[in-house]
C-alpha atoms as an extended CHARMM CRD file, in Angstrom:
* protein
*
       107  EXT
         1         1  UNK       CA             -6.0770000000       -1.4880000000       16.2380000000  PROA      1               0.0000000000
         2         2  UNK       CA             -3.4310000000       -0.5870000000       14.3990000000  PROA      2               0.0000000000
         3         3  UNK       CA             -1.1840000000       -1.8710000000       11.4560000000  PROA      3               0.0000000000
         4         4  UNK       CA              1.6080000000       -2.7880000000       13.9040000000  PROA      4               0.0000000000
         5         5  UNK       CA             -0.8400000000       -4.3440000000       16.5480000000  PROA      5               0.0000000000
         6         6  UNK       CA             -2.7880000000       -6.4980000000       13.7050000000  PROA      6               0.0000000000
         7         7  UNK       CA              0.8850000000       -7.4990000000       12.3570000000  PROA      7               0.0000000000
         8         8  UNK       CA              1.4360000000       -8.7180000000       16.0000000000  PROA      8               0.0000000000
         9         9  UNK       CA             -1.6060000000      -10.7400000000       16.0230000000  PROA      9               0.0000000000
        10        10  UNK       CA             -1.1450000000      -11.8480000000       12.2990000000  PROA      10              0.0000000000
        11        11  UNK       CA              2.6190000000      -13.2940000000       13.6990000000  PROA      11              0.0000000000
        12        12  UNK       CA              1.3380000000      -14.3920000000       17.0020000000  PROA      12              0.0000000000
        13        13  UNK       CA             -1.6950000000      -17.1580000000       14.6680000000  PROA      13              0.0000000000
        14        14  UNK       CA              0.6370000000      -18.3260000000       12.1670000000  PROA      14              0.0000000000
        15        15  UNK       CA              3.2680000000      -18.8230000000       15.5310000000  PROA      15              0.0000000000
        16        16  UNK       CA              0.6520000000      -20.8640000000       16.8350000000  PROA      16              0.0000000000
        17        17  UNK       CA             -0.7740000000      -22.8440000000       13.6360000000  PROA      17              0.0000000000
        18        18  UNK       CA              2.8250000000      -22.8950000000       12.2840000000  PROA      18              0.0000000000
        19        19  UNK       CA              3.9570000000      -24.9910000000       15.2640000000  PROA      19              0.0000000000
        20        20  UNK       CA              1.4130000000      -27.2810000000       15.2180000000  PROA      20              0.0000000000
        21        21  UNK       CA              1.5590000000      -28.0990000000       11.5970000000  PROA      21              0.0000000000
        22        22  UNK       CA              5.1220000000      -28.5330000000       12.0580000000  PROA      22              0.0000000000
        23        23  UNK       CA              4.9600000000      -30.8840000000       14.8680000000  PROA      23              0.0000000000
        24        24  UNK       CA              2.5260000000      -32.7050000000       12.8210000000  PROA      24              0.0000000000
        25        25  UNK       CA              4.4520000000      -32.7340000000        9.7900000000  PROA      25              0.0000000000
        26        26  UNK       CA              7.5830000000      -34.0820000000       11.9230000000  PROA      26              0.0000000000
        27        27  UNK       CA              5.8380000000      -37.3060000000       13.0460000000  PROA      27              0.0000000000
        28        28  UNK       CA              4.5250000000      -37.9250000000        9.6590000000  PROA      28              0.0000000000
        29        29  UNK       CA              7.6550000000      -37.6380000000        7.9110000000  PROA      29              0.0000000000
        30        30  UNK       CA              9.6750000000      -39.2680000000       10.6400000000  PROA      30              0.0000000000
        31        31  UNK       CA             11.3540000000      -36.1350000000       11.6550000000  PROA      31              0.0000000000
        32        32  UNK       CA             14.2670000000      -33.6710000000       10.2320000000  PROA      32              0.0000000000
        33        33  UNK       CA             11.8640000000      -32.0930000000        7.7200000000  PROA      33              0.0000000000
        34        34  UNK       CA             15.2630000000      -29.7130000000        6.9410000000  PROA      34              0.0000000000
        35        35  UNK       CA             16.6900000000      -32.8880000000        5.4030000000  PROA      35              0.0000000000
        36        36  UNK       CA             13.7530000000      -33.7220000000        3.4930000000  PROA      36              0.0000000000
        37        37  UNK       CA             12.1870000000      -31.1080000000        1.6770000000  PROA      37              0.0000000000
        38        38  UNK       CA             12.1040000000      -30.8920000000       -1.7320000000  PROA      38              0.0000000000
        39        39  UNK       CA             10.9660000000      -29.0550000000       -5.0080000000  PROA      39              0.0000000000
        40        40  UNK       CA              8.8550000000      -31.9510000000       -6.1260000000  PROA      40              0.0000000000
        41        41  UNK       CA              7.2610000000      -32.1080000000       -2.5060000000  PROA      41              0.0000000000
        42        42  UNK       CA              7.1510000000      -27.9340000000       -2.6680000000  PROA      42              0.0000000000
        43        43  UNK       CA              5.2660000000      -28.4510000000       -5.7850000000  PROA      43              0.0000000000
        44        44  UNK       CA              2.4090000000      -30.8700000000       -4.8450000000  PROA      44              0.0000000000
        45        45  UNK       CA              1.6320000000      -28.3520000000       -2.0070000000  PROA      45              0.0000000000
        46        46  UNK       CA              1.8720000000      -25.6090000000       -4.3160000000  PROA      46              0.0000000000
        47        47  UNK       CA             -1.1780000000      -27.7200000000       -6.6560000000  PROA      47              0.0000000000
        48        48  UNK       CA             -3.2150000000      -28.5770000000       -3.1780000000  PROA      48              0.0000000000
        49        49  UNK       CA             -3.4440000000      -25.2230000000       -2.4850000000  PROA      49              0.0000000000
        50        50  UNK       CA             -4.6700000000      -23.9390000000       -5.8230000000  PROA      50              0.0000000000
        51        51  UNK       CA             -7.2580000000      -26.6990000000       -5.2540000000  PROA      51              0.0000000000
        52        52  UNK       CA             -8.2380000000      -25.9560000000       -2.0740000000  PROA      52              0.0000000000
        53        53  UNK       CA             -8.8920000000      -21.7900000000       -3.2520000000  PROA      53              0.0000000000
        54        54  UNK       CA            -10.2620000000      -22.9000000000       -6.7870000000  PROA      54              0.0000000000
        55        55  UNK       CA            -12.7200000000      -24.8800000000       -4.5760000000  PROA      55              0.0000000000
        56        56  UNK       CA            -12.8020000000      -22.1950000000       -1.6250000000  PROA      56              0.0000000000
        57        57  UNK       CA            -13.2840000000      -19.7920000000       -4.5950000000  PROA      57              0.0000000000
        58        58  UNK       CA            -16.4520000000      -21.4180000000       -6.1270000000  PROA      58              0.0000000000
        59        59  UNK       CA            -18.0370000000      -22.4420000000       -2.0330000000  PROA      59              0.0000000000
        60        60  UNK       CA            -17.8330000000      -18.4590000000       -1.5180000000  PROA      60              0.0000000000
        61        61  UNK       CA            -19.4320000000      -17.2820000000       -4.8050000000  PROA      61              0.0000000000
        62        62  UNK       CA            -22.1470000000      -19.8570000000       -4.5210000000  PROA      62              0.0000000000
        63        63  UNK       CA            -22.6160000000      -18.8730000000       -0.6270000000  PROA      63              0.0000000000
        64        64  UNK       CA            -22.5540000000      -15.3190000000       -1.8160000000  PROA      64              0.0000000000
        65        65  UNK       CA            -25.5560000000      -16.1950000000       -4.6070000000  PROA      65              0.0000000000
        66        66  UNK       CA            -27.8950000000      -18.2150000000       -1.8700000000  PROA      66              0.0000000000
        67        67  UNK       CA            -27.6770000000      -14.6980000000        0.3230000000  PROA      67              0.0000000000
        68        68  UNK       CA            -28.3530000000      -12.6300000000       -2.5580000000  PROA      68              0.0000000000
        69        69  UNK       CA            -31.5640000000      -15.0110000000       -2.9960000000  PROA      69              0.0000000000
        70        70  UNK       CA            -32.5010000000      -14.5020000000        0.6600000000  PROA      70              0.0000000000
        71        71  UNK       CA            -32.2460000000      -10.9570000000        0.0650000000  PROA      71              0.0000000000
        72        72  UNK       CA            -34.1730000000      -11.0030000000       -2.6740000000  PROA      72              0.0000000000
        73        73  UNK       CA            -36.9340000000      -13.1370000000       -1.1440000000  PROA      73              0.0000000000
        74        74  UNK       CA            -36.8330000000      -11.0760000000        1.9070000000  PROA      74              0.0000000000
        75        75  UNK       CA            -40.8450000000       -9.4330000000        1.8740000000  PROA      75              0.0000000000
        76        76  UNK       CA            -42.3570000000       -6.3390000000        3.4670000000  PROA      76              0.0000000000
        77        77  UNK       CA            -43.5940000000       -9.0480000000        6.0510000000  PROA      77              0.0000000000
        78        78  UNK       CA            -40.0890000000       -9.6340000000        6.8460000000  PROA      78              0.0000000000
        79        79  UNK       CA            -40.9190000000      -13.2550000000        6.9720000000  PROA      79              0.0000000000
        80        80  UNK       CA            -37.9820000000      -15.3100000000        7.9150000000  PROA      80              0.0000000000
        81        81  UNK       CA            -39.4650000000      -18.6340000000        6.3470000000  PROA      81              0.0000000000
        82        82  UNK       CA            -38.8640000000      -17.2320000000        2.7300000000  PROA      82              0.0000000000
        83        83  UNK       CA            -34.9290000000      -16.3760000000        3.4780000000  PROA      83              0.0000000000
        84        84  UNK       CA            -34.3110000000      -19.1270000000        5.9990000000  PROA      84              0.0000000000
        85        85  UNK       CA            -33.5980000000      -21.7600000000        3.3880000000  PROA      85              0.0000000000
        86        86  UNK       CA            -30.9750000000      -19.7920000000        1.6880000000  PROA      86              0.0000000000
        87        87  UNK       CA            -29.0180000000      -18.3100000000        4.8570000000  PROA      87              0.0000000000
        88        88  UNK       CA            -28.8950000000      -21.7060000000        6.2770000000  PROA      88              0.0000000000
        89        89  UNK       CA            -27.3130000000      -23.2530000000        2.4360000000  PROA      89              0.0000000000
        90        90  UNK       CA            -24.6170000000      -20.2080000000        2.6960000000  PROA      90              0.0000000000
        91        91  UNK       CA            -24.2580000000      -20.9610000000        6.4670000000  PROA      91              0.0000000000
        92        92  UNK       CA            -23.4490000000      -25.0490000000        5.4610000000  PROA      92              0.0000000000
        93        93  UNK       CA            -20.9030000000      -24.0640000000        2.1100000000  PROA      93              0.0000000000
        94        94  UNK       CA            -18.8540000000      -21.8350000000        4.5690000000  PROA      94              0.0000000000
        95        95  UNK       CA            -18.9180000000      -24.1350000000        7.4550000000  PROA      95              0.0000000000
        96        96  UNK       CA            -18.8450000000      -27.7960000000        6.2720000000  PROA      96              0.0000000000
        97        97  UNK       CA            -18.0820000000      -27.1850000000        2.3050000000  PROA      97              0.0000000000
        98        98  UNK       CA            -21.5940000000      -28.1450000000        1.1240000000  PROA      98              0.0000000000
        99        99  UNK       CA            -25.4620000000      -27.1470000000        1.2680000000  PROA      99              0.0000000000
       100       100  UNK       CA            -26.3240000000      -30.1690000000        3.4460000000  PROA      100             0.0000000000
       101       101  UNK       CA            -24.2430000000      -29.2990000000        6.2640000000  PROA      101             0.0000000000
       102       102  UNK       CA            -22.9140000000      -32.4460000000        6.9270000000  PROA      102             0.0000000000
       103       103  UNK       CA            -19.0950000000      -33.2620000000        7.2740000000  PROA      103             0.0000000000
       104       104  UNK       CA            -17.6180000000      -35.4360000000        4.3320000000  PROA      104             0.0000000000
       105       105  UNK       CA            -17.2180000000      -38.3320000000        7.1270000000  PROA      105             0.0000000000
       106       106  UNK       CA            -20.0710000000      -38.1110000000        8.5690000000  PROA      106             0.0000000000
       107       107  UNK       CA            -22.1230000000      -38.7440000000        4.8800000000  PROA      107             0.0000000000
């Protein structure tokens, strides 16, 4: 691929998820979000974000230490029981945002 093709594919996503947001965002605001927007709402979206990657942050580095574990307890046996534990914790903080691997609405 290259850096013009990815570009292409980078612009065709956010085309896509960029629509749909803004749809959304249009029936929950009642419509004419160019008549609406403003630096206070800019900056509540600016703190959600630095939430969501402070949390995102700390999910991938504690992800990142369950696989290290699973490497670690990986034995000349290769036996999967001893890692299993710990790949399937990483698997559950990248997927649902917790070790369980529940959804917050389904707890």
């Amino acid at each position: 691929m290259t850096p013009r093709e990815h570009f292409k594919v980078i612009c065709s996503w956010f085309e896509y998820v960029g629509w749909k947001k803004y749809e959304k965002g249009q029936v929950e605001h009642s419509g004419k979000l160019w008549k609406k927007a403003t630096l206070k709402m800019l900056s509540e979206e600016i703190i959600d974000m630095l939430v969501y990657f402070h949390v995102l942050k700390e999910h991938h580095e504690t992800a990142l230490d369950h696989l290290a574990l699973a490497l670690a307890d990986w034995d000349d046996d290769c036996n999967l029981d001893s890692i299993m534990p710990h790949v399937r914790k990483a698997y559950n903080i990248l997927e649902f945002g917790n070790e369980e691997g529940a959804a917050e609405e389904e707890k």
